[in-house]
C-alpha positions as CSV (number, residue, x, y, z in Angstrom):
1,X,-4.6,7.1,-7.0
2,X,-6.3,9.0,-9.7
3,X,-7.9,5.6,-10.6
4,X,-9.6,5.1,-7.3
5,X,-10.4,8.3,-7.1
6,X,-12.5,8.5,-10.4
7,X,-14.3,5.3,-9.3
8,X,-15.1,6.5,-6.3
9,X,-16.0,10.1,-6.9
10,X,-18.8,11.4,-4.5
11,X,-18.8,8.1,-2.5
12,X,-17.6,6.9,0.8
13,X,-14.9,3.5,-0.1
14,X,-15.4,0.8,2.5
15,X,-11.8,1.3,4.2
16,X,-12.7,5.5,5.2
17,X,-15.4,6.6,8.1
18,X,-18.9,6.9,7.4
19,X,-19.2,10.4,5.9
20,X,-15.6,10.7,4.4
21,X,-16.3,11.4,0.9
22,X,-13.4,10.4,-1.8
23,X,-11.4,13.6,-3.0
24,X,-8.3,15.1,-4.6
25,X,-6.9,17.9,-3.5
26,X,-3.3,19.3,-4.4
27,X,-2.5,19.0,-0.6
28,X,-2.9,15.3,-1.0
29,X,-1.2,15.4,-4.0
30,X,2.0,16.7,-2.5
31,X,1.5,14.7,0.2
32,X,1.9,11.5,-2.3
33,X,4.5,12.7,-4.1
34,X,6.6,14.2,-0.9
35,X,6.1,10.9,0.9
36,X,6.0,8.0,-1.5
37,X,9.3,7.1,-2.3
38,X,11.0,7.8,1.1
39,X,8.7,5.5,2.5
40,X,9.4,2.8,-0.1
41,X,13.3,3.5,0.5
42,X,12.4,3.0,4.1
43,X,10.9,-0.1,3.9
44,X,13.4,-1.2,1.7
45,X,16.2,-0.7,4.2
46,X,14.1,-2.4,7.3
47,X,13.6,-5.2,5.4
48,X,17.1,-5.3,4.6
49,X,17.7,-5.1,8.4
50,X,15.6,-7.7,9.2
51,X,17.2,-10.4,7.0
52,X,20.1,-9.3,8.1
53,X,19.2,-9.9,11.9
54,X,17.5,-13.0,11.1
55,X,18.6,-14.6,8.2
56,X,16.0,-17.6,8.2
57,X,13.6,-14.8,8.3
58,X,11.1,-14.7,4.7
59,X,10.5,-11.4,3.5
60,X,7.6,-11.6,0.9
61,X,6.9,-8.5,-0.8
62,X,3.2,-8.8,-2.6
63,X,2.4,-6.0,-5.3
64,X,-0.6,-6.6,-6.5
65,X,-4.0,-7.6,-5.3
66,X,-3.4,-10.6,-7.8
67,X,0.1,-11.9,-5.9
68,X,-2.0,-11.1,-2.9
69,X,-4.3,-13.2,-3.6
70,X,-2.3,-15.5,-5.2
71,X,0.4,-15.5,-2.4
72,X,-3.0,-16.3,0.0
73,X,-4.1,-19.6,-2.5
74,X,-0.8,-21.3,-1.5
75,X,-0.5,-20.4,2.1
76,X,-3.9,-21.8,2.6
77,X,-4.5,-24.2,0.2
């Protein structure tokens, strides 16, 4: 976070609106920190879930823009 915020200080990144300026507030902060690892436990559990319901099912879980990328070589190539 504090990463692609420093990078993109004062600009707009590709994936916001037009006009949205990166920034850090302690709102947003909070926000990260309050939400994070719920989600993550979350996700875990539907996961979980859906192996469960469908065992054949594959699950990959890509971490990294380098697995992603990676992961995207093989499906494709």
């Amino acid at each position: 976070m504090i990463k692609r915020w420093l990078s993109n200080l004062g600009k707009t990144r590709p994936d916001m609106a037009k006009g949205c300026n990166e920034k850090l507030d302690w709102q947003f902060i909070k926000f990260i920190i309050s939400t994070y690892f719920p989600r993550k436990k979350e996700m875990k559990a539907r996961f979980a879930d859906l192996q469960k319901s469908d065992p054949e099912k594959v699950i990959v879980i890509l971490k990294s823009k380098h697995e992603i990328e990676g992961y995207l070589l093989n499906v494709m190539g």
